[in-house]
DRENVEX-344923 format. One record per residue (C-alpha): y, x, z. Coordinates in steps of 0.05 Angstrom, whole numbers, padded with zeros to 5 digits, always signed. Each point is the difference from the previous one (the first is absolute). Example, Ala and Ser with C-alpha at 12.3 -4.5 7.8 and 13.67 -1.06 7.14 Angstrom:
2
-00090+00246+00156/+00069+00027-00013/
***
This chain:
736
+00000+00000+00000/+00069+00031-00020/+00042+00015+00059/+00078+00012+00006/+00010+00070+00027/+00078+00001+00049/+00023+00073-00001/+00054+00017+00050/+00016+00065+00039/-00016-00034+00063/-00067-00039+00018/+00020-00074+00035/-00023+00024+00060/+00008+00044+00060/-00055+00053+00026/-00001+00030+00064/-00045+00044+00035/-00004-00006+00073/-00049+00039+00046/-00045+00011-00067/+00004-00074-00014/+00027-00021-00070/+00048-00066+00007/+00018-00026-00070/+00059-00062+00007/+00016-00039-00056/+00076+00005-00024/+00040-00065-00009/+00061+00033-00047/+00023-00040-00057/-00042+00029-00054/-00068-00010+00051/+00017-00066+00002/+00019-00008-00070/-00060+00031-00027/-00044-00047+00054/-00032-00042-00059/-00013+00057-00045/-00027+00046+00050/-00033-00032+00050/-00013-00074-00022/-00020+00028-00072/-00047+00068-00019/+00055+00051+00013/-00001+00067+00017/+00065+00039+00034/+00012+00070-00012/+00054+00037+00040/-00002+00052+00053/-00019-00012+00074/+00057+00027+00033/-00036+00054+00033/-00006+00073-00037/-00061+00036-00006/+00024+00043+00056/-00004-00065+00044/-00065-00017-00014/-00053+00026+00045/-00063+00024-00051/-00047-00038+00032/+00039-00060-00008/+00017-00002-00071/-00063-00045-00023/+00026-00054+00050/+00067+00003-00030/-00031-00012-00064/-00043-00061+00029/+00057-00024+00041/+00036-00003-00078/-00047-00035-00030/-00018-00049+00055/+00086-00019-00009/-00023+00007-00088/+00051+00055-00006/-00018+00072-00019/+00033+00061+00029/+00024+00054-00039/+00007+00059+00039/+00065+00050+00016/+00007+00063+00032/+00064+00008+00040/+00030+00050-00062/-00005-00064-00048/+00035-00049+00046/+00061+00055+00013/+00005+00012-00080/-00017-00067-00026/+00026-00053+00049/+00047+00037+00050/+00020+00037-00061/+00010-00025-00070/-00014-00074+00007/+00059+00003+00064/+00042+00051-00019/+00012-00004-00072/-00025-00069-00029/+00022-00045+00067/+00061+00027-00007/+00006+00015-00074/-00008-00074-00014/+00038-00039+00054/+00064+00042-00031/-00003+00045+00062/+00007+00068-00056/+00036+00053+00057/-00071-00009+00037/-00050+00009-00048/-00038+00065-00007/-00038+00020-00069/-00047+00057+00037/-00045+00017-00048/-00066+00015+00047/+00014-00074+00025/-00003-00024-00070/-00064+00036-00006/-00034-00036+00064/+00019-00060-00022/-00032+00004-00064/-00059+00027+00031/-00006-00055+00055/+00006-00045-00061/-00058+00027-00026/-00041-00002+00060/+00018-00078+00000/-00020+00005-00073/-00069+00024+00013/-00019-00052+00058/+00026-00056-00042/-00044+00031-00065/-00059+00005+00044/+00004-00076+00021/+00015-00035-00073/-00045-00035-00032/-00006-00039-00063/+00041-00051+00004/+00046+00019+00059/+00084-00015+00003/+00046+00045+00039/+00050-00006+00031/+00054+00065+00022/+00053-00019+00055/+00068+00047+00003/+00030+00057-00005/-00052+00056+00033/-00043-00018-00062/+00037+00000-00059/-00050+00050-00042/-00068-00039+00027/+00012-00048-00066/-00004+00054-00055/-00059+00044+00032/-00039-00066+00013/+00013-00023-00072/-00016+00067-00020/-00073-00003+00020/-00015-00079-00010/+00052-00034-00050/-00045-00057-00005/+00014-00016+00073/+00079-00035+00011/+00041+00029+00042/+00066-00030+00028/+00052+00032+00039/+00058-00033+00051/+00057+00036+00033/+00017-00027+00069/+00078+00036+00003/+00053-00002-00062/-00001+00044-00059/+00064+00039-00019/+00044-00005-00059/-00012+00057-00051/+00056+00043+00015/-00034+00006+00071/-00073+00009-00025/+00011+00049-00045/+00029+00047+00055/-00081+00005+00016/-00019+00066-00025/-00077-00028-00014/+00033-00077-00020/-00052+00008-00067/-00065+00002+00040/+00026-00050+00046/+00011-00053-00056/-00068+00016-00033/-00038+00001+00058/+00024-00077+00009/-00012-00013-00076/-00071+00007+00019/+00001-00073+00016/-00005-00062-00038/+00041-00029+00045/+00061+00021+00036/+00041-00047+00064/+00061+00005+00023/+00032-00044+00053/+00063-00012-00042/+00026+00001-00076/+00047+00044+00014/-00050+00057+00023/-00036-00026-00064/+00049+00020-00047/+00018+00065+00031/-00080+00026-00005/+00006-00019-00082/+00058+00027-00003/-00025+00068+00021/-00063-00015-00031/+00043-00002-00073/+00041+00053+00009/-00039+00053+00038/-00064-00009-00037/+00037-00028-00062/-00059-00067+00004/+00015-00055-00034/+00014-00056+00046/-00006-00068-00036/+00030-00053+00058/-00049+00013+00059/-00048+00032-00037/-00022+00080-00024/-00053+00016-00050/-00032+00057+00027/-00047+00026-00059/-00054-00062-00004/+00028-00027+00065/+00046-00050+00028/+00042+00016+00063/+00028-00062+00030/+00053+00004+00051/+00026-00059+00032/+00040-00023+00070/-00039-00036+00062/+00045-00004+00059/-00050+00005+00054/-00003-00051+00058/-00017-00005+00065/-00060-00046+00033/+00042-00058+00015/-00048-00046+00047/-00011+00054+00034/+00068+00013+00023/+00020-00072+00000/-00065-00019+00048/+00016+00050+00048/+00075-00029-00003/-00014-00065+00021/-00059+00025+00045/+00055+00045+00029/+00036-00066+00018/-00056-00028+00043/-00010+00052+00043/+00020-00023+00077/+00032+00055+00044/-00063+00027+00022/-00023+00010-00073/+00054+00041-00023/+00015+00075-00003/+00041+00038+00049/+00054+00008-00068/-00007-00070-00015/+00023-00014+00082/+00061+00049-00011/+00018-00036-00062/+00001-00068+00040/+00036+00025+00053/+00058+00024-00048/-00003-00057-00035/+00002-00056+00057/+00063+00050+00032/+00035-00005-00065/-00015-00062-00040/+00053+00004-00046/-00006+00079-00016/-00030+00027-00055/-00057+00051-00012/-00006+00050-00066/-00067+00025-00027/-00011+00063-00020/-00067+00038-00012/-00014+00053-00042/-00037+00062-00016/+00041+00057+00027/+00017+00023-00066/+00058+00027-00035/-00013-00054-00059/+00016-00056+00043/+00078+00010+00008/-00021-00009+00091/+00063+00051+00010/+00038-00037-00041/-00016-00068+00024/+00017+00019+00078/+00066+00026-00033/+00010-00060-00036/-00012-00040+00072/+00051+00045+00025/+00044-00017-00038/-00008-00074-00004/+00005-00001+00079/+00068+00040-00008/+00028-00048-00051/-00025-00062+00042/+00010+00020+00066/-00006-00076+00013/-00076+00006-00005/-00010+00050+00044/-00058-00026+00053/-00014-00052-00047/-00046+00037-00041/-00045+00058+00010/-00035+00045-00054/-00084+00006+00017/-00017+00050-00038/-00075+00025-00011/+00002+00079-00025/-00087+00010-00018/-00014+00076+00003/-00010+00035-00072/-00019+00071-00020/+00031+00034+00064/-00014+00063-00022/+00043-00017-00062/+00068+00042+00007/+00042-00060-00028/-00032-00043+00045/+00003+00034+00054/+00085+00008-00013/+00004-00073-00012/-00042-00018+00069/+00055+00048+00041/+00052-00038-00047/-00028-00075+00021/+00005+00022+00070/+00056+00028+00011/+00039-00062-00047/-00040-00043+00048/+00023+00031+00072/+00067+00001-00031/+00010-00065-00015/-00025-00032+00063/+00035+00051+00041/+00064-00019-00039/-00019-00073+00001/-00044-00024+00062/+00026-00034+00056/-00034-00018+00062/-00038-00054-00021/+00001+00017-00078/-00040+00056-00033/+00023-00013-00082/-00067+00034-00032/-00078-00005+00033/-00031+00064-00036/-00076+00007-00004/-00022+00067-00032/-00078-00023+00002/-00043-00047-00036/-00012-00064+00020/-00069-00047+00000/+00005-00053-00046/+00003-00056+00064/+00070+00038+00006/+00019+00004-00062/+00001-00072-00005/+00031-00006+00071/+00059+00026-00035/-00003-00031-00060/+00005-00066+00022/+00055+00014+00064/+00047+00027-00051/+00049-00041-00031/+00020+00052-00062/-00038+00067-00028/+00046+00057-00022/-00048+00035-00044/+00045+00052-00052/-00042+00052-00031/+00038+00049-00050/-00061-00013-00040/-00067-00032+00011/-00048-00016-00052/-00016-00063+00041/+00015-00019+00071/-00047-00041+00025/+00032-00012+00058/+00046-00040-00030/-00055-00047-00014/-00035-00007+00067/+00053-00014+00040/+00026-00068-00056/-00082-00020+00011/+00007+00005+00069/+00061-00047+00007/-00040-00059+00009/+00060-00045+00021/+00037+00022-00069/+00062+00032+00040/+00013+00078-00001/+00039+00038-00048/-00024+00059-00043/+00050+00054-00024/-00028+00046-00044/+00015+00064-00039/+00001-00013-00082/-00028+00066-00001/-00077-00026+00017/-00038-00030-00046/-00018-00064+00042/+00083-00018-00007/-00026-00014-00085/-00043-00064+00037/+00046-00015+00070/+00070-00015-00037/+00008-00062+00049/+00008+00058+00055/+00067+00037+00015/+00002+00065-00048/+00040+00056+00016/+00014+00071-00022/-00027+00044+00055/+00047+00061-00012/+00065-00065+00011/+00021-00009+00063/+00046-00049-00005/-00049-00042-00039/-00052+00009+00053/+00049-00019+00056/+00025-00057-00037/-00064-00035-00012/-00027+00016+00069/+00059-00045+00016/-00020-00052-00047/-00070-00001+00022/+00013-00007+00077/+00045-00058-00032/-00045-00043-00040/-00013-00064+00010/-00070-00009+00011/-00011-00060-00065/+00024+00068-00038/-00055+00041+00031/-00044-00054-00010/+00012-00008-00073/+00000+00073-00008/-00069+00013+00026/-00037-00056-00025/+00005+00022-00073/-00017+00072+00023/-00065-00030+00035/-00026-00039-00046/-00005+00064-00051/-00020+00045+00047/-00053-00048+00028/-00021-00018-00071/+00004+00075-00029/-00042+00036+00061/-00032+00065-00007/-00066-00035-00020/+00032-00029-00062/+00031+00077-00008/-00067+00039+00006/-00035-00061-00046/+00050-00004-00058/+00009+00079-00005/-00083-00004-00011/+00007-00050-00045/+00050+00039-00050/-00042+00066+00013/-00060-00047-00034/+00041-00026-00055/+00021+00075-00022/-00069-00006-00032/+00015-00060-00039/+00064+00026-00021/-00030+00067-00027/-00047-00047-00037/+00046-00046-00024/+00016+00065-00055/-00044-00031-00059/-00008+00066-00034/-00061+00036+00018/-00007+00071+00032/-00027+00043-00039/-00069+00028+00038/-00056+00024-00019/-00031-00056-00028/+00065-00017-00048/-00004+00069-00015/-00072+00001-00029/+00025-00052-00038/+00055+00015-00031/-00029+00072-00017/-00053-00048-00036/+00039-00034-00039/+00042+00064-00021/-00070+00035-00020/-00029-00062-00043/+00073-00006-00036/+00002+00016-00077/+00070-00001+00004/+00049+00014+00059/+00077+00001+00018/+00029+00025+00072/+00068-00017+00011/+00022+00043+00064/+00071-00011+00033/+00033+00073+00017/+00040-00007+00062/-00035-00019+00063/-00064-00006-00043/-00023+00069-00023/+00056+00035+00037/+00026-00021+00074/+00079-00006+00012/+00039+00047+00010/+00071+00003+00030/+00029+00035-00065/-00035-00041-00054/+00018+00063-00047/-00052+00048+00036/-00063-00055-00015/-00027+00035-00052/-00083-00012-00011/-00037+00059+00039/-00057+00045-00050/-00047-00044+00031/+00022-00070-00023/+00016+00032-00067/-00073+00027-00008/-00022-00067+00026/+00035-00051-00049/-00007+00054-00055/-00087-00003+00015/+00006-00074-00006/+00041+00003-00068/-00052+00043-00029/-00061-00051+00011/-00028-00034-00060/+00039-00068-00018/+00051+00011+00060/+00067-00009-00002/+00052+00022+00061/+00070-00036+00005/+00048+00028+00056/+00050-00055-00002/+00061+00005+00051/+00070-00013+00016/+00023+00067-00012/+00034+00023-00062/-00021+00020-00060/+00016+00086+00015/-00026+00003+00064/-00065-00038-00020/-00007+00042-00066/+00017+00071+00029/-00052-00007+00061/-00058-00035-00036/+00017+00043-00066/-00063+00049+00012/-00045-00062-00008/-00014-00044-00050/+00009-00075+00020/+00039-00057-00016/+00067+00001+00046/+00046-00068+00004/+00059+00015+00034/+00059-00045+00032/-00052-00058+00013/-00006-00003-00072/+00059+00009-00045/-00034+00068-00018/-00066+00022-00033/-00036+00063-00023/-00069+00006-00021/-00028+00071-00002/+00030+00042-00050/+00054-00041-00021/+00075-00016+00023/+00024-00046+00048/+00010-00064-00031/+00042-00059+00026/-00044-00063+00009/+00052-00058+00012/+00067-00011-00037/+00042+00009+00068/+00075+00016+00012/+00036+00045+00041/+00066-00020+00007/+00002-00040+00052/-00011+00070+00040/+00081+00025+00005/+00009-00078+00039/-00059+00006+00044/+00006+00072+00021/+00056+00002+00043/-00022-00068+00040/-00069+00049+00020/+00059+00060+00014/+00035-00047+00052/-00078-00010+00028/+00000+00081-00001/+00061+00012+00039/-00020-00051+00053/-00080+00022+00010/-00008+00062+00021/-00060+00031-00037/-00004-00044-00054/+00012+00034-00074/+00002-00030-00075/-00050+00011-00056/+00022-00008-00065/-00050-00005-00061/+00016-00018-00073/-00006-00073+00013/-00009-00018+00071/+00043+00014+00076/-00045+00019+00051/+00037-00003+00075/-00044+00045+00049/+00004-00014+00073/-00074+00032+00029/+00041+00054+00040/+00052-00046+00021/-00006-00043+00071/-00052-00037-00013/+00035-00066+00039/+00064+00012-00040/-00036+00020-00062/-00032-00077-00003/+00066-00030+00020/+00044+00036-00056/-00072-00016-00054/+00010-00069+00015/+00073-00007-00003/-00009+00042-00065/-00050-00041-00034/+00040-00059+00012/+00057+00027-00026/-00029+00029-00059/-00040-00068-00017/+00066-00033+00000/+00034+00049-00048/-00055-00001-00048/-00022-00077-00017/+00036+00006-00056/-00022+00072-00024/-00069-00006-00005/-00008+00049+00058/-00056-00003+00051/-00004+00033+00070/-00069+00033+00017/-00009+00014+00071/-00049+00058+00001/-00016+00041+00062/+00068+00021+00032/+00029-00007-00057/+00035-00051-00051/+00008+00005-00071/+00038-00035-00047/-00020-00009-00071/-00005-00051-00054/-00043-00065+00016/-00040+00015-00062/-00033+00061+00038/-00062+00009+00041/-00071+00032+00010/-00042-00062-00010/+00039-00008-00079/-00016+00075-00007/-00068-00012+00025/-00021-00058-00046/+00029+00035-00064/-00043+00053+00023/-00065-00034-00002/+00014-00051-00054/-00050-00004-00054/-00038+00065+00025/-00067-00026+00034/+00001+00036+00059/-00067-00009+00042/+00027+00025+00064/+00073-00006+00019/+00031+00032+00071/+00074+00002+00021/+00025+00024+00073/+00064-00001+00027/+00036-00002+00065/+00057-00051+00004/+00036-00060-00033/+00017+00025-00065/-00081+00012-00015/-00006-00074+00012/+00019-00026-00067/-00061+00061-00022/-00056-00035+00039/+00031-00076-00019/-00002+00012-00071/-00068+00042-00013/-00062-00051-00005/-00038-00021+00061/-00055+00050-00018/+00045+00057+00016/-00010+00038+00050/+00066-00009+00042/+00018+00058+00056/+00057-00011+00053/+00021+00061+00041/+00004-00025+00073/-00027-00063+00024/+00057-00048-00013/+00009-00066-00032/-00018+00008-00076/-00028-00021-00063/-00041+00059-00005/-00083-00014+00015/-00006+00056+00039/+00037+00048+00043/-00010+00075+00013/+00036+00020+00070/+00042+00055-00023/+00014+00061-00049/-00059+00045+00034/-00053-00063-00022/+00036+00001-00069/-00017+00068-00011/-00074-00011+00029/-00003-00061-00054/+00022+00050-00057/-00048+00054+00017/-00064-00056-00001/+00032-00014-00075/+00005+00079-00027/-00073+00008+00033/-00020-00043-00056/
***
């Protein structure tokens, strides 16, 4: 039975080892509890680390580790002390953490970090390996693992593979400050799927993806050789009943019942009916803007000196990497803002901030959750914040306001809550002022929206519709009706080439036989692909067309050693072996003076792209300009050009990165069918790579055999995946 296999860097669960006793407590974090249904209720597997190093683990005990994994269906993968300093202490928390919450001045690119990290990747790579079997999904959480996709896909690419990243991703300008941003992006591309918790982090990874690795990125999608990366947005929830249940189960508790928190809560509460308490709990991280807020609070109390025992700030500071530089800086920071304040503040029966520096059961949590009339929750960035969440689930009654930084992702779903900059003062003070303020039938209005789509989007419906998509990435790389050429397609079509009388190939040049370059002047054919197409030529009853875009010198001074037919300019040019160049078409050329200095303008403003000018034809190159701008400015071109030329008899062809304007007469599929007319070929083959080889394989019969470069949407029958196959294809023919 095929199983779902949950990769993370940390098991859900907690081992301990007591007096040679092995303790193993299930975790009840929000992806535990998300993944619930897959893992446990379904046939999961976990893999992650146990949070104890090699080091840590008596020899004797290691086999009951093990057990103690599988009884809990998780499976350890083992780290010494050195891979947890490199990999997770190291580059996961001091250069990506950083690196993509926009925190640049702390991230560190230390190369033998880098190097643990890949080789704790690996490690994962080689438990996960050794647990697949046919049939199996997986599923890669965060940012510890970003080069797990490519080395699993490596080893099985029948198996899918999809990848989510719990915190944001960063614009391009700040990813490419990575000095190893190129593995990064194709470890992820491994998978067939890829989640993020908001469009916006979306669009940034494509971005990169397009112009790092120069992909093509068609909407959400990449073609990746024969595959199809998806990469999508699921804003993760949180367990809803659970938080609501222990809400209202909160409420029913008599004195007795209730924690000793709970009892100090009362008290203030009953002393002070008409005061008002302000949540605040958060990692103690520099991401989540905690100096800032207790500034901001400051402030607010300074400006509104009306409020002052009115209101007090409980604030709940959870210990995080302590042996972190930065976070040990901002926990001196925290406290000394904190004894400040309430020394500058406090009066005898008034203390303006309750700080915590702990963590807290989850009985307390909600102790607070529900005592508190508003949360203060202002991250400078947060891919997330499901904080935000719980505490609107847990107010039962409907009251409670929720300010909230637009700098997490969870502000994209809450917009019924207060947002605020958390670097603005002012704003922060002024809305803490209109949330102590509003009437309750606001907060009432406010939260019901907010629960009824967190109730009805929970992290159930998260972990169940990112599965879902990860299994349609299959149907979606099916949907491509031409066929890949294996094997088996292979044998055939070398069959059909071998029992031909009479035979015609017409091969595309660029990004066919020859890959792109960024100078299109230095693709000239290698010895290799000369000696190949020049074999092929010399076969009995075989005839070899190169027919491209390019012009008529260029084609005729690199294939002049040769002797096949060349077409040139899509067409408008022909010349058989041992003859001149011949024009095909009755075309005209001057419309060329009017249309050359609209593509100049498109020069000047797009930064790599250059014009081609050929005896009949414009060609406006943009592969080596920014690949986002470069689609823009092709567009608005094409457009432009389209409108100019209705009555000219001009057409726009949009090849690959680059648009050329010629007469409407002109195209590979006419040259193609002159070609062949009235010549009995037996066996016909054409291949080419993008949109202008599409009138080729839609005018040639439905015998021929049709070759697309790249699995895309096409006419061709078949597809090859790139130039390397091509050139495998070719060297079956010349064997012949």
């Amino acid at each position: 039975m095929s199983k779902t296999i949950i990769i993370s860097n940390r098991l859900p669960l907690q081992l301990k080892i007591n007096d040679n006793s092995l303790e193993a407590i299930p975790s009840v974090g929000g992806l535990a509890t998300g993944m619930k249904s897959v893992h446990r209720d379904g046939n999961g597997v976990w893999i992650g680390w146990t949070g104890l190093t090699e080091e840590e683990i008596p020899e004797s005990m290691q086999d009951d580790v093990i057990k103690a994994c599988r009884k809990e269906q998780c499976v350890p993968v083992t780290l010494d002390q050195e891979d947890i300093d490199g990999f997770y202490y190291g580059f996961s928390n001091r250069t990506i953490w950083p690196l993509f919450h926009y925190f640049m001045e702390y991230a560190e690119f230390e190369r033998q970090n880098w190097k643990t990290y890949k080789q704790v990747n690996e490690k994962f790579a080689k438990v996960v390996l050794e647990n697949i079997e046919e049939g199996d999904t997986v599923w890669v959480h965060d940012y510890q693992l970003m080069l797990l996709p490519e080395l699993i896909k490596k080893e099985r690419p029948d198996v899918r593979v999809g990848f989510f990243l719990h915190i944001p991703f960063p614009s391009y300008e700040v990813f490419r400050t990575l000095p190893w941003r190129k593995e990064i992006l194709r470890g992820l591309l491994g998978s067939d799927l890829i989640g993020f918790h908001t469009y916006d982090y979306e669009r940034h990874f494509l971005s990169s993806v397009s112009r790092i690795l120069r992909l093509d990125v068609n909407f959400n999608e990449i073609m990746l050789g024969d595959r199809l990366v998806t990469v999508n947005s699921y804003p993760m929830g949180i367990d809803y009943d659970k938080f609501e249940k222990a809400a209202l189960a909160n409420k029913e508790q008599n004195s007795k019942e209730q924690s000793e928190l709970q009892r100090r809560l009362d008290l203030h509460l009953d002393a002070t009916p008409d005061a008002k308490m302000i949540l605040s709990i958060d990692r103690l991280d520099y991401t989540k803007g905690i100096a800032n807020r207790i500034r901001a609070y400051e402030y607010f109390l300074e400006k509104y000196p009306n409020y002052k025992e009115k209101v007090r700030l409980v604030m709940l500071a959870v210990p995080s990497r302590s042996n972190v530089p930065q976070y040990q800086k901002l926990k001196k920071e925290v406290d000394e803002l904190v004894g400040r304040i309430n020394g500058k503040f406090a009066t005898v029966s008034w203390t303006p901030i309750w700080y915590f520096f702990r963590s807290m059961p989850f009985d307390n949590l909600i102790d607070l959750y529900t005592s508190c009339d508003i949360a203060l929750l202002t991250p400078i960035r947060d891919g997330m914040n499901l904080v935000a969440k719980e505490y609107i689930a847990t107010r039962t009654d409907k009251t409670g306001v929720l300010i909230l930084s637009e700098m997490t992702g969870a502000a994209l779903e809450m917009n019924e809550a207060l947002l605020i900059n958390p670097n603005n003062f002012e704003e922060i003070a002024e809305t803490l002022k209109e949330a102590i303020e509003m009437p309750e039938e606001e907060q009432i209005k406010r939260n019901v929206q907010m629960q009824k789509r967190l109730k009805r989007y929970n992290v159930e419906k998260w972990a169940s519709e990112f599965l879902e998509a990860l299994k349609k990435t299959k149907e979606k790389t099916d949907l491509v009706k031409a066929i890949k050429i294996k094997k088996e397609q292979q044998q055939e079509l070398m069959q059909a080439y071998q029992n031909a009388e009479k035979r015609i190939l017409f091969l595309d040049y660029d990004g066919t036989l020859r890959s792109f370059v960024s100078d299109p002047a230095n693709a000239k054919p290698d010895q290799e692909m000369l000696n190949l197409v020049n074999s092929i030529q010399a076969q009995k009853n075989t005839d070899v067309v190169i027919i491209s875009g390019r012009d008529r010198d260029t084609l005729g001074k690199w294939w002049q050693e040769i002797p096949v037919t060349l077409i040139a300019e899509h067409g408008v040019w022909k010349r058989k072996t041992g003859e001149d160049w011949e024009i095909t078409e009755k075309i005209k050329n001057d419309w060329m003076p009017q249309i050359r200095p609209i593509l100049e303008t498109y020069v000047d403003r797009t930064p790599g792209t250059f014009i081609e000018e050929k005896n009949y034809s414009l060609a406006w190159h943009y592969r080596n300009a920014d690949p986002e701008l470069g689609e823009i400015r092709a567009n608005e071109l094409s457009n432009v050009i389209k409108e100019l030329a209705s009555n000219k008899d001009l057409g726009v062809l949009d090849g690959n990165k680059v648009l050329e304007i010629k007469s409407g007469a002109v195209n590979k599929g006419k040259a193609v069918s002159k070609e062949i007319f009235n010549k009995n070929y037996s066996f016909i083959f054409s291949i080419g790579d993008d949109w202008t080889d599409e009138f080729m394989f839609e005018d040639l019969p439905e015998t021929a055999y049709t070759v697309k470069v790249g699995m895309q949407k096409t006419a061709a029958r078949f597809y090859v995946e790139d130039t390397a196959h091509v050139r495998q294809l070719l060297q079956e023919f010349a064997k012949n």
